[in-house]
C-alpha positions in Angstrom: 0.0 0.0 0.0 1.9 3.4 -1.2 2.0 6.1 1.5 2.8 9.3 1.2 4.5 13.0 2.4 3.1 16.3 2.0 4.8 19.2 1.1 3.9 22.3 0.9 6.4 25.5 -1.3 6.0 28.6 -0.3 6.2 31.8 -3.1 10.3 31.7 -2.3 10.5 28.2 -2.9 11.0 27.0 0.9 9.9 23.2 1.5 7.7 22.7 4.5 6.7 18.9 5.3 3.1 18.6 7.3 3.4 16.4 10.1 -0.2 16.3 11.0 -0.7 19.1 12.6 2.4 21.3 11.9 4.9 22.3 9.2 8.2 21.5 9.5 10.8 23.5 7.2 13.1 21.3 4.9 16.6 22.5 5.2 19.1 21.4 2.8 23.0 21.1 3.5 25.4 20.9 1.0 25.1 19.2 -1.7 24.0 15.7 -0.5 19.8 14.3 -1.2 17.6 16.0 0.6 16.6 13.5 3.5 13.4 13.9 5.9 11.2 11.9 7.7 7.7 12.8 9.3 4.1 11.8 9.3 3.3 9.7 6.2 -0.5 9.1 5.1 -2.1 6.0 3.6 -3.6 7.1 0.5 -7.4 6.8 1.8 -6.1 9.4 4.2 -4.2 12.0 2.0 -7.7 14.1 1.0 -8.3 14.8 4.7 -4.6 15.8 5.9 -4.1 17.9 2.6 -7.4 19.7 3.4 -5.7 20.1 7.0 -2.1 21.2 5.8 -4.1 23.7 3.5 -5.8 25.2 6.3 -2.5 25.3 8.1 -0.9 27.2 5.6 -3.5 29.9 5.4 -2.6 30.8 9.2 0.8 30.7 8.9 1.3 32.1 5.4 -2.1 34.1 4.9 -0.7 36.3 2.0 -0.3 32.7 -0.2 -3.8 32.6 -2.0 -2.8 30.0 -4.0 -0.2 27.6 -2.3 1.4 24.8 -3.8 0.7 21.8 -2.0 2.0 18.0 -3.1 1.7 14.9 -2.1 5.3 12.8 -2.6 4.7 8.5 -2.7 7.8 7.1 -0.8 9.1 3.9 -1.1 7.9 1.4 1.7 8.5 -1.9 2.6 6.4 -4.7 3.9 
């Protein structure tokens, strides 16, 4: 079953990652992969918490009116 990360980029290009109930910034260091962890959804779950990252990002960034929000499949295994 795939599950997924949400990201959100703001209008400067940061990366934020929703946890579940808060965005974490991505920071990048050098020039090695970008590496994160957090809360990953199953995918009868991603409508809900992208609904909920959206209305997390119009109280932290309410000057975005149209946010960019994704949803990123990582790799599991069973």
């Amino acid at each position: 079953m795939p599950k997924y990360n949400i990201i959100y980029t703001t209008p400067h290009h940061d990366h934020y990652l929703w946890n579940g109930t808060s965005l974490n910034k991505l920071e990048k260091a050098g020039e090695g992969n970008l590496m994160f962890s957090g809360k990953s959804f199953k995918e009868e779950e991603l409508a809900d918490a992208m609904a909920d990252c959206k209305k997390a990002i119009t109280q932290s960034f309410p000057k975005d009116d149209a946010p960019e929000i994704k949803s990123v499949q990582i790799a599991v295994s069973d």
